[in-house]
C-alpha positions as CSV (number, residue, x, y, z in Angstrom):
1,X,99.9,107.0,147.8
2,X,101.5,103.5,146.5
3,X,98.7,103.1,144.5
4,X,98.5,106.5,142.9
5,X,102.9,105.5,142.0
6,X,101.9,102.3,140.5
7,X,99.4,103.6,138.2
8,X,101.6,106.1,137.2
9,X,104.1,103.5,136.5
10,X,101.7,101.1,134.8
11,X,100.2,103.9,132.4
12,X,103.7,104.9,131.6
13,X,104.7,101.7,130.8
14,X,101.8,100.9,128.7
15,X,102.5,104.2,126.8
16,X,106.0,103.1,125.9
17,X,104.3,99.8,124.7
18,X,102.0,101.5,122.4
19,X,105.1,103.8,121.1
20,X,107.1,101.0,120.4
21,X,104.0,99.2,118.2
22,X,103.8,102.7,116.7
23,X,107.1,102.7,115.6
24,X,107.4,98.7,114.5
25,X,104.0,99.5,112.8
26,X,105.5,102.7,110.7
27,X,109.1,100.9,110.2
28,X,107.1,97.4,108.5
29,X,104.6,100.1,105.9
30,X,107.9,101.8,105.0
31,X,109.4,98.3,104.6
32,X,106.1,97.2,102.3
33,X,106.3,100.9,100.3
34,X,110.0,100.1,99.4
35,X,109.2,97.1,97.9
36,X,105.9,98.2,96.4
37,X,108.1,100.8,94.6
38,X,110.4,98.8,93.6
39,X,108.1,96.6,91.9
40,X,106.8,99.4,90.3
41,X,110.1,100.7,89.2
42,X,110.5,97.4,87.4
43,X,107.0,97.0,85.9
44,X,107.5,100.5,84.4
45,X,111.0,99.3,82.9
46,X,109.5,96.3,81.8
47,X,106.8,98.0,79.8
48,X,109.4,100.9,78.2
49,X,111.8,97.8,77.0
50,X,111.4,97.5,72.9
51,X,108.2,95.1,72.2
52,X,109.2,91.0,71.9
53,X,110.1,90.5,68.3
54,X,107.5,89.0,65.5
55,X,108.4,85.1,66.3
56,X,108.3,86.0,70.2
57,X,105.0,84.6,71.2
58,X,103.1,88.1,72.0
59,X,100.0,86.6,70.7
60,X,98.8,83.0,71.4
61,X,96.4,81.7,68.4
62,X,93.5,79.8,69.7
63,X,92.5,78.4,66.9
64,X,91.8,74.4,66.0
């Protein structure tokens, strides 16, 4: 009977580990998504900003 009690506890225990990884796991791609937004967001205002002026350097010549 001890042994059928400390499986039980084992296998619970093991299922509150994987339930904690789950949630660390889910908490650090929400994490990642924020920031991948948020580069995003600011790649997207970067592009609708007016374009550099004439003398700005948008173009590089190449030629010698």
């Amino acid at each position: 009977m001890s042994d059928l009690a400390t499986s039980a506890v084992i296998a619970s225990q093991s299922q509150t580990q994987l339930s904690m990884a789950n949630a660390m796991l889910k908490s650090a791609h929400q994490q990642d998504q924020a920031v991948v937004d948020m580069l995003s967001q600011a790649v997207e205002q970067g592009q609708a900003q007016a374009p550099a002026p004439a003398s700005m350097g948008a173009a590089v010549d190449m030629t010698v």
